[in-house]
mmCIF file as gemmi writes it, N, C-alpha and C atoms, coordinates in Angstrom:
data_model
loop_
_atom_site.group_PDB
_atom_site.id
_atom_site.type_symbol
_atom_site.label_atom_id
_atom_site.label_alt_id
_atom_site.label_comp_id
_atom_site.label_asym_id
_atom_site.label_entity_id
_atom_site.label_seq_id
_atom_site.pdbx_PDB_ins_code
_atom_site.Cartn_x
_atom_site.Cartn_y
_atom_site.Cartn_z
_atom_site.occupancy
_atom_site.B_iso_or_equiv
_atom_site.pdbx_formal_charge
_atom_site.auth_seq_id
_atom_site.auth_asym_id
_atom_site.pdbx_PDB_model_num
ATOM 1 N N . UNK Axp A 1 ? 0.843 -1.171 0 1 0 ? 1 A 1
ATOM 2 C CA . UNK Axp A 1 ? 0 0 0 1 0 ? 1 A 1
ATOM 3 C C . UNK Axp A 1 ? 0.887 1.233 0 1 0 ? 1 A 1
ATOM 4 N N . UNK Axp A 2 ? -0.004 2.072 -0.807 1 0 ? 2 A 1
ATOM 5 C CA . UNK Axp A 2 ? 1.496 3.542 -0.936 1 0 ? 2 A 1
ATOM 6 C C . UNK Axp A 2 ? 1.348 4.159 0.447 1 0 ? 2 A 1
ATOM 7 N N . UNK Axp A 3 ? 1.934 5.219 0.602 1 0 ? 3 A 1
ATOM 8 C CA . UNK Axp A 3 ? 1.76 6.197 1.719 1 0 ? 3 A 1
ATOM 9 C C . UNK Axp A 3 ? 0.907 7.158 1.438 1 0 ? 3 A 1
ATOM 10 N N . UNK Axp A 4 ? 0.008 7.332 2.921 1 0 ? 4 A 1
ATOM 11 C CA . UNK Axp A 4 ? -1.104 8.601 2.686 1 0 ? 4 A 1
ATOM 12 C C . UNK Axp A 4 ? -0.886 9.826 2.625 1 0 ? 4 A 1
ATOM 13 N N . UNK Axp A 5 ? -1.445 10.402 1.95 1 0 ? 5 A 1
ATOM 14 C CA . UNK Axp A 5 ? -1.363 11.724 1.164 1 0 ? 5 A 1
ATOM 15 C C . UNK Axp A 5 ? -1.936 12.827 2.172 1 0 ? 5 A 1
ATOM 16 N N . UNK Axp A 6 ? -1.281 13.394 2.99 1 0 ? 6 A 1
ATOM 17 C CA . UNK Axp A 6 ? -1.513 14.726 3.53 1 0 ? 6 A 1
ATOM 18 C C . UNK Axp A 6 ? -1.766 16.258 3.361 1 0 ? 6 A 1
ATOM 19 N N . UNK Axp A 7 ? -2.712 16.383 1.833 1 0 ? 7 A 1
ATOM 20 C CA . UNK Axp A 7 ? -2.318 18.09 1.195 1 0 ? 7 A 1
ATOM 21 C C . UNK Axp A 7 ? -2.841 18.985 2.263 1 0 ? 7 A 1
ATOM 22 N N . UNK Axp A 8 ? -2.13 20.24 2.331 1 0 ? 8 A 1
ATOM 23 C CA . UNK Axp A 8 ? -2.801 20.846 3.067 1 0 ? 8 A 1
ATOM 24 C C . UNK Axp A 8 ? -4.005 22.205 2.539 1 0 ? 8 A 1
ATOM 25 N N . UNK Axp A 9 ? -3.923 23.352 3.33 1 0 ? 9 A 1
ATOM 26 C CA . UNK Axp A 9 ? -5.673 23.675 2.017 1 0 ? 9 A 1
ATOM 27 C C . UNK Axp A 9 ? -4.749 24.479 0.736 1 0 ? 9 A 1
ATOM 28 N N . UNK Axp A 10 ? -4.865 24.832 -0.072 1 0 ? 10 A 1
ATOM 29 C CA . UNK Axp A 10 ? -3.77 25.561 -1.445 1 0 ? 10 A 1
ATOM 30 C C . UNK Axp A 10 ? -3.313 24.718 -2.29 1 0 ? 10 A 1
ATOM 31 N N . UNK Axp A 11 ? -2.595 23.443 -1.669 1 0 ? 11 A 1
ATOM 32 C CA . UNK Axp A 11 ? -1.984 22.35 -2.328 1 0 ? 11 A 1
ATOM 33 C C . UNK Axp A 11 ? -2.252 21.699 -3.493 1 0 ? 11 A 1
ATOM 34 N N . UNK Axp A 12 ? -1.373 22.097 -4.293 1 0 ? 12 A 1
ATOM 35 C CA . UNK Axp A 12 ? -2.347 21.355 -5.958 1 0 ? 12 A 1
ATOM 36 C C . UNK Axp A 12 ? -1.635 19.583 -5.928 1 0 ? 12 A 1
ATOM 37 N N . UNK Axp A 13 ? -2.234 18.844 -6.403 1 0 ? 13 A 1
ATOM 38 C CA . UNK Axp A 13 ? -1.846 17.479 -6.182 1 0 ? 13 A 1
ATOM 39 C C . UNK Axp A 13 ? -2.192 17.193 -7.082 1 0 ? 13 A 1
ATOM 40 N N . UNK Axp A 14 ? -1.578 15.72 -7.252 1 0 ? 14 A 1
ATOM 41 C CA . UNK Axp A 14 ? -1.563 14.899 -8.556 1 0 ? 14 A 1
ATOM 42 C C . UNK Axp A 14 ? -2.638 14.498 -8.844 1 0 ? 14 A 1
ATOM 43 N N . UNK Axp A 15 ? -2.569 13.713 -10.256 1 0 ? 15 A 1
ATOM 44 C CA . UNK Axp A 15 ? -4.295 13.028 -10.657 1 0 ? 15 A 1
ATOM 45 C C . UNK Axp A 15 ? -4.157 11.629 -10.05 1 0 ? 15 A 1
ATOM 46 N N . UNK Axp A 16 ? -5.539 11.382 -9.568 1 0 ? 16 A 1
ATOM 47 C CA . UNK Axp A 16 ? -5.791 10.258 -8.596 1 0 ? 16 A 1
ATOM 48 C C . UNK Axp A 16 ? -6.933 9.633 -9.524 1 0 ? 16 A 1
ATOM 49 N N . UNK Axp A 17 ? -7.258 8.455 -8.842 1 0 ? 17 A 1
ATOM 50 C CA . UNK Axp A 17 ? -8.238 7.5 -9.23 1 0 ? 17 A 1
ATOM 51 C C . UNK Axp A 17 ? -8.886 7.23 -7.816 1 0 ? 17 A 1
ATOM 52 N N . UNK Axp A 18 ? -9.904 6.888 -7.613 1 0 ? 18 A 1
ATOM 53 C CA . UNK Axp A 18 ? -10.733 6.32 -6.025 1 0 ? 18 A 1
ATOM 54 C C . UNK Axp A 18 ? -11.597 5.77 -6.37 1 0 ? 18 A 1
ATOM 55 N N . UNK Axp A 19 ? -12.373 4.941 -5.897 1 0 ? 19 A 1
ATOM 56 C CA . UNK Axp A 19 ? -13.89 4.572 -5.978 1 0 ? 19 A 1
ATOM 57 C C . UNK Axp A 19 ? -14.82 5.132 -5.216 1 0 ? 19 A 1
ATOM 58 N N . UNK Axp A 20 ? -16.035 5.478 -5.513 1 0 ? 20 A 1
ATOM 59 C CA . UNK Axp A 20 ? -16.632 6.238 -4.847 1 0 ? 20 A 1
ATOM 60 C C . UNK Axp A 20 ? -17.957 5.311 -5.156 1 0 ? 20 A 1
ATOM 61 N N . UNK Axp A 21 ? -18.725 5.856 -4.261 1 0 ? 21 A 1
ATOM 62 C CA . UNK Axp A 21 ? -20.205 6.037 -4.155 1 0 ? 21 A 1
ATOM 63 C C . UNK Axp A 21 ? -21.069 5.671 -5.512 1 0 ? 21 A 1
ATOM 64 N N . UNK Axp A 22 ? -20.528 6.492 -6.378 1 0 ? 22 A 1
ATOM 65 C CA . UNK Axp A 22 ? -21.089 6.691 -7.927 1 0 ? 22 A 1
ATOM 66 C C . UNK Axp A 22 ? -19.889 6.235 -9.286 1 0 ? 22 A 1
ATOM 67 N N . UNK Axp A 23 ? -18.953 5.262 -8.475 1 0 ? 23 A 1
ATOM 68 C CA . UNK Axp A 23 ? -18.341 4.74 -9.231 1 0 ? 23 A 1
ATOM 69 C C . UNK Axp A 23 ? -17.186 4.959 -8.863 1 0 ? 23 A 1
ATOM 70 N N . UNK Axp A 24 ? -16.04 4.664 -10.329 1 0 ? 24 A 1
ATOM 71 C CA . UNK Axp A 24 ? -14.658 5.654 -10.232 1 0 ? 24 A 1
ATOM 72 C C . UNK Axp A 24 ? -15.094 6.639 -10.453 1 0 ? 24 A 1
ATOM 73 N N . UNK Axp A 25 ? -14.042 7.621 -10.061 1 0 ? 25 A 1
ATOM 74 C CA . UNK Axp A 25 ? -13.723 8.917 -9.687 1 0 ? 25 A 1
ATOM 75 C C . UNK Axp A 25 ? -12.215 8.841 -10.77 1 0 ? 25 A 1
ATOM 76 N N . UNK Axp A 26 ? -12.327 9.947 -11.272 1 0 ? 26 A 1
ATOM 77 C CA . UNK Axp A 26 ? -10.681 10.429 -11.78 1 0 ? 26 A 1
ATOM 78 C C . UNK Axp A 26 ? -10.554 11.489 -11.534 1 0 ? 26 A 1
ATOM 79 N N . UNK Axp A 27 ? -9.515 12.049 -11.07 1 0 ? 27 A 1
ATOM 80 C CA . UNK Axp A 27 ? -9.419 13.762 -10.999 1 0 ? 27 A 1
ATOM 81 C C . UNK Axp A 27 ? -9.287 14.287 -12.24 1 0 ? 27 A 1
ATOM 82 N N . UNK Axp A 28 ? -8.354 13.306 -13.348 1 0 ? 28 A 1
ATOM 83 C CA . UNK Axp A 28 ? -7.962 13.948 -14.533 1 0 ? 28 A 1
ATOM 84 C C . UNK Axp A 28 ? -9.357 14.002 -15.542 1 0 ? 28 A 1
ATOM 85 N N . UNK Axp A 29 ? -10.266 13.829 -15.332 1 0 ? 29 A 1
ATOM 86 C CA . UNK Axp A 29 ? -11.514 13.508 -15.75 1 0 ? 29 A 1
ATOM 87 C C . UNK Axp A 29 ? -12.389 14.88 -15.913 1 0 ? 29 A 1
ATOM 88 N N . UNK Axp A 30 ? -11.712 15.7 -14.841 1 0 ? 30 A 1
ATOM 89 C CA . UNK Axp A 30 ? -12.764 17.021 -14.32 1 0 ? 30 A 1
ATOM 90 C C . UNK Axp A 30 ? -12.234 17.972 -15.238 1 0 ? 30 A 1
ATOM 91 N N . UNK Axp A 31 ? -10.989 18.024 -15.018 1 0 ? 31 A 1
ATOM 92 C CA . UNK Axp A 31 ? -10.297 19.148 -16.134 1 0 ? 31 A 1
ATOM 93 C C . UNK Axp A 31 ? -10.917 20.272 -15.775 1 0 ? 31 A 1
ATOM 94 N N . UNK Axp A 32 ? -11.069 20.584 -14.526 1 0 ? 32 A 1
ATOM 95 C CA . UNK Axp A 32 ? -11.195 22.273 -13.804 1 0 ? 32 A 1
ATOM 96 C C . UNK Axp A 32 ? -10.701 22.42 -12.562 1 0 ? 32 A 1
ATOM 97 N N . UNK Axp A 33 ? -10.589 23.393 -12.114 1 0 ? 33 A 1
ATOM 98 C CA . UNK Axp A 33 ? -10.535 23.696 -10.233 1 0 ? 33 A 1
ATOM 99 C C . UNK Axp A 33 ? -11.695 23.439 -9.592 1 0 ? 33 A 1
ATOM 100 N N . UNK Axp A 34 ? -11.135 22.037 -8.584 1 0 ? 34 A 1
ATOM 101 C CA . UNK Axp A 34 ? -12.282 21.487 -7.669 1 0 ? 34 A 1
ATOM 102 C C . UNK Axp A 34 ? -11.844 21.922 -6.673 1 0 ? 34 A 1
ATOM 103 N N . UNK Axp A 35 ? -12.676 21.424 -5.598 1 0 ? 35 A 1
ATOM 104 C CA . UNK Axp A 35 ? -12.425 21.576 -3.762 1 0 ? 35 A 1
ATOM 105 C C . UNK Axp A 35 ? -12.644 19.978 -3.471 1 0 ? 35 A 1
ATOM 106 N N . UNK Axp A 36 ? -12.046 19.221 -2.928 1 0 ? 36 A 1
ATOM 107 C CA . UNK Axp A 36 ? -11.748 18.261 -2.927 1 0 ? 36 A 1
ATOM 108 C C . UNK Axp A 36 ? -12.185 18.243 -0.925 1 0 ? 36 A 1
ATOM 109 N N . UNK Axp A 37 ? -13.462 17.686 -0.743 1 0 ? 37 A 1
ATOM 110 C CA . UNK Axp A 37 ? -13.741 17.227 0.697 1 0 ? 37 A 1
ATOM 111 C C . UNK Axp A 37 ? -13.719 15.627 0.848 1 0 ? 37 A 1
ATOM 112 N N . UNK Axp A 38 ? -13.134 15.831 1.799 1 0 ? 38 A 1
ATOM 113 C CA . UNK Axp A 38 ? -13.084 14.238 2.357 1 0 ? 38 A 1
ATOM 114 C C . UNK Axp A 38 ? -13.728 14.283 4.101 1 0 ? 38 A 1
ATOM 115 N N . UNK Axp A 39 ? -14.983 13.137 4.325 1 0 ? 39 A 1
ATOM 116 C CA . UNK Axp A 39 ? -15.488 13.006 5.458 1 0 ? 39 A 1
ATOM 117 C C . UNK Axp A 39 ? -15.411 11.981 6.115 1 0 ? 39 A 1
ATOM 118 N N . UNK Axp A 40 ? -14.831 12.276 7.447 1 0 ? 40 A 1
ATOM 119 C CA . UNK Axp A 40 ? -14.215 10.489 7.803 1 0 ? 40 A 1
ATOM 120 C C . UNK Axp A 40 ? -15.648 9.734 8.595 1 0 ? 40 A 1
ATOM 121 N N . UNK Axp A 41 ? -17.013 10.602 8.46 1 0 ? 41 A 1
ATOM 122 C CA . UNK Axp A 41 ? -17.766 9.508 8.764 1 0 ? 41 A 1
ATOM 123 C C . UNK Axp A 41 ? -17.846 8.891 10.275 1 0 ? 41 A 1
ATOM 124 N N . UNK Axp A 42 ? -17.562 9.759 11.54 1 0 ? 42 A 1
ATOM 125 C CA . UNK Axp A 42 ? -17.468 9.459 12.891 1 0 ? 42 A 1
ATOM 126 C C . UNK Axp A 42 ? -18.346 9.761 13.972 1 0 ? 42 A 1
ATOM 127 N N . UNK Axp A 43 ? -19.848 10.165 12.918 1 0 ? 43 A 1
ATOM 128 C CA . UNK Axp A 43 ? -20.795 10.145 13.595 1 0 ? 43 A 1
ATOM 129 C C . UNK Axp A 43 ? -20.511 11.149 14.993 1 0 ? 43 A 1
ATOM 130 N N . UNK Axp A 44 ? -20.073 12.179 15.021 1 0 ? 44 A 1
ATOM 131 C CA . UNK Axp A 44 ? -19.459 12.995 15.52 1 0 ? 44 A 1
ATOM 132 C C . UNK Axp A 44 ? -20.282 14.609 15.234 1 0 ? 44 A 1
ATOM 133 N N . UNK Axp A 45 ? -20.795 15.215 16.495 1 0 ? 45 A 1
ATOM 134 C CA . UNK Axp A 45 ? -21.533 16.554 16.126 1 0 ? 45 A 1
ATOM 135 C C . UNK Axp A 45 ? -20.293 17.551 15.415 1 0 ? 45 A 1
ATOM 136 N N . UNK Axp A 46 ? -19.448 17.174 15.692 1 0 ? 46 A 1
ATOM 137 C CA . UNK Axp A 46 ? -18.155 18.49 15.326 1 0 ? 46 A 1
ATOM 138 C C . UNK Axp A 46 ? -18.61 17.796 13.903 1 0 ? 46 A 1
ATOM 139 N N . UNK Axp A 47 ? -18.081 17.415 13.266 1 0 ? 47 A 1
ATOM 140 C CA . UNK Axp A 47 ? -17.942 16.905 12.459 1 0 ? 47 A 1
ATOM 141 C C . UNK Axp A 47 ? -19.712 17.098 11.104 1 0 ? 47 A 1
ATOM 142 N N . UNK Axp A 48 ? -20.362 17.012 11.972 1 0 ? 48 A 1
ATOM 143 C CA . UNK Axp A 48 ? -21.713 18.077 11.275 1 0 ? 48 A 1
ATOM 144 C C . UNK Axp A 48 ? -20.812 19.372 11.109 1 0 ? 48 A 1
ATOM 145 N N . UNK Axp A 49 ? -21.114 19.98 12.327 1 0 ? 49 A 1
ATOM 146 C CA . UNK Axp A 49 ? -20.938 21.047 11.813 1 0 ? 49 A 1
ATOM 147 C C . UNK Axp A 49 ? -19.532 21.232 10.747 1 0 ? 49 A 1
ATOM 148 N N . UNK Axp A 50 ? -18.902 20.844 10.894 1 0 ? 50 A 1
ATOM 149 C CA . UNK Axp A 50 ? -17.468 21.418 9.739 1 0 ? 50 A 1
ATOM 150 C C . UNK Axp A 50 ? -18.248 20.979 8.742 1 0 ? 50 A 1
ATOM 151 N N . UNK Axp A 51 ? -19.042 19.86 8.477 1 0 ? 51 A 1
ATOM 152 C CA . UNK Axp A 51 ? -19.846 20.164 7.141 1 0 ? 51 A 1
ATOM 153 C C . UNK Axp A 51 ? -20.754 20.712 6.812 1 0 ? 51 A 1
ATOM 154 N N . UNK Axp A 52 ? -21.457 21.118 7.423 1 0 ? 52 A 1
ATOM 155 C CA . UNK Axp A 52 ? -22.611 22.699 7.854 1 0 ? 52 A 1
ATOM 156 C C . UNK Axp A 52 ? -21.331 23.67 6.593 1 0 ? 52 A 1
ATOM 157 N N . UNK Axp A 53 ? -20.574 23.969 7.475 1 0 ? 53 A 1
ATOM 158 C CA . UNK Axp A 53 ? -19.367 25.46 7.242 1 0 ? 53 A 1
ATOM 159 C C . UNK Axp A 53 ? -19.319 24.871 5.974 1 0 ? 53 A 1
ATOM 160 N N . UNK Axp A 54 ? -18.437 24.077 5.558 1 0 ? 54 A 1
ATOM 161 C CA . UNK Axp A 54 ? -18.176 23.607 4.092 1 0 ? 54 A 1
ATOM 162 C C . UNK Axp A 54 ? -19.024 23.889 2.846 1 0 ? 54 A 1
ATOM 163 N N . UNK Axp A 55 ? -20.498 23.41 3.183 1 0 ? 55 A 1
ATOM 164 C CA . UNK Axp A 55 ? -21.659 23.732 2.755 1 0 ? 55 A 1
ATOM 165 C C . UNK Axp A 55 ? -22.217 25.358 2.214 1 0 ? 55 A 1
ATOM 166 N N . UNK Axp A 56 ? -22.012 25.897 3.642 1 0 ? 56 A 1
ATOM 167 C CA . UNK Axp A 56 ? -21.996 27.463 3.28 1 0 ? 56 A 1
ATOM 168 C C . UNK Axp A 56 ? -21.367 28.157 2.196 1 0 ? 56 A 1
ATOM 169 N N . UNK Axp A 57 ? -20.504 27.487 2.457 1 0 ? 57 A 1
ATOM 170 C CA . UNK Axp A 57 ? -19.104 28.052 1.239 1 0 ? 57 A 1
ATOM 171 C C . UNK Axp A 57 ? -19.315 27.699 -0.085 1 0 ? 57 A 1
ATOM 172 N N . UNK Axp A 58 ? -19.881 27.281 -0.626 1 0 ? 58 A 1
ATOM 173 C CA . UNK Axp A 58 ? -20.357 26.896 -1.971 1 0 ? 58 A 1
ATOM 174 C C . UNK Axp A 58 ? -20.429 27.605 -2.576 1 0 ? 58 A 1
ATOM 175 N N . UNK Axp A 59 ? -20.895 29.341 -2.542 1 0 ? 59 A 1
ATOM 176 C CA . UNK Axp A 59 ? -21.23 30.483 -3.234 1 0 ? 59 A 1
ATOM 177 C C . UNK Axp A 59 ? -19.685 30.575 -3.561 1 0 ? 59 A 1
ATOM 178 N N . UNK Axp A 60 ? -18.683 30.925 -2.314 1 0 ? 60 A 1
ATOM 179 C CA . UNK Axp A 60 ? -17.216 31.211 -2.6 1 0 ? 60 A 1
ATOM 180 C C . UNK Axp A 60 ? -16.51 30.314 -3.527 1 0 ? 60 A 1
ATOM 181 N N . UNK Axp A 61 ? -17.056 29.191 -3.384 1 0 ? 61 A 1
ATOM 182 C CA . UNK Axp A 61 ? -16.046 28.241 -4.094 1 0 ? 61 A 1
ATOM 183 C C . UNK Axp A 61 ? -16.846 28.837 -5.22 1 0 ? 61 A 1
ATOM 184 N N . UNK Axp A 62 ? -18.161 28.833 -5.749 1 0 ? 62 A 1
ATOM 185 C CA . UNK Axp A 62 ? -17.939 28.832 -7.285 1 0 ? 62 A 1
ATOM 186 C C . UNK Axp A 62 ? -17.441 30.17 -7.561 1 0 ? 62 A 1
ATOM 187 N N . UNK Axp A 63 ? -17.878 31.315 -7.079 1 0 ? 63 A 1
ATOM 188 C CA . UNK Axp A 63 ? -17.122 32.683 -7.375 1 0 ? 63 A 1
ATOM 189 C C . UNK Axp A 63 ? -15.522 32.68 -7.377 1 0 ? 63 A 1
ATOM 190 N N . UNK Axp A 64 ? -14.7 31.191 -6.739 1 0 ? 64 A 1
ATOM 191 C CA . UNK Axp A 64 ? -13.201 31.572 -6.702 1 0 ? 64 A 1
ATOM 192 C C . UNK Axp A 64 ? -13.039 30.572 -8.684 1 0 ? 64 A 1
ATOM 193 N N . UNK Axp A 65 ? -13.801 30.247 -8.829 1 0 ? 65 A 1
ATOM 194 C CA . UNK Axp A 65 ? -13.701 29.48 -10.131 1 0 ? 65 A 1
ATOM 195 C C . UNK Axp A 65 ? -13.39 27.321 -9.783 1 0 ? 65 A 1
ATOM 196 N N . UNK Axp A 66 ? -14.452 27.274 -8.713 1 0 ? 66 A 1
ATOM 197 C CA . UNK Axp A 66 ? -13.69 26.396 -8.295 1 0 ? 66 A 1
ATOM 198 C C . UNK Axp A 66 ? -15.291 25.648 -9.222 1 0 ? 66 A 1
């Protein structure tokens, strides 16, 4: 198994592959500026809320061209 990938927020990173929910996933696939969330799923109120905040931000992300 490779080593896990730590970007922090700015960080442009390589093209990946994952499986998801709705299939594969490719990054090289999107061919734009995404925001890339990952939720670890811990049934955890903090953890609402940081996705509450995330949520909010949606207007910004598309106004930054994301």
């Amino acid at each position: 198994m490779s080593e896990p990938i730590s970007p922090s927020a700015g960080d442009l990173i390589s093209p990946f592959e994952a499986d998801s929910t709705a299939g594969r996933f490719s990054l090289a696939d999107l061919k734009q500026t995404l925001v890339l969330y990952f939720y670890p799923k811990d049934n955890t109120p903090g953890c609402t809320t940081q996705s509450v905040d995330f949520r909010d931000q949606h207007e910004a992300f598309l106004s930054a061209g994301a």
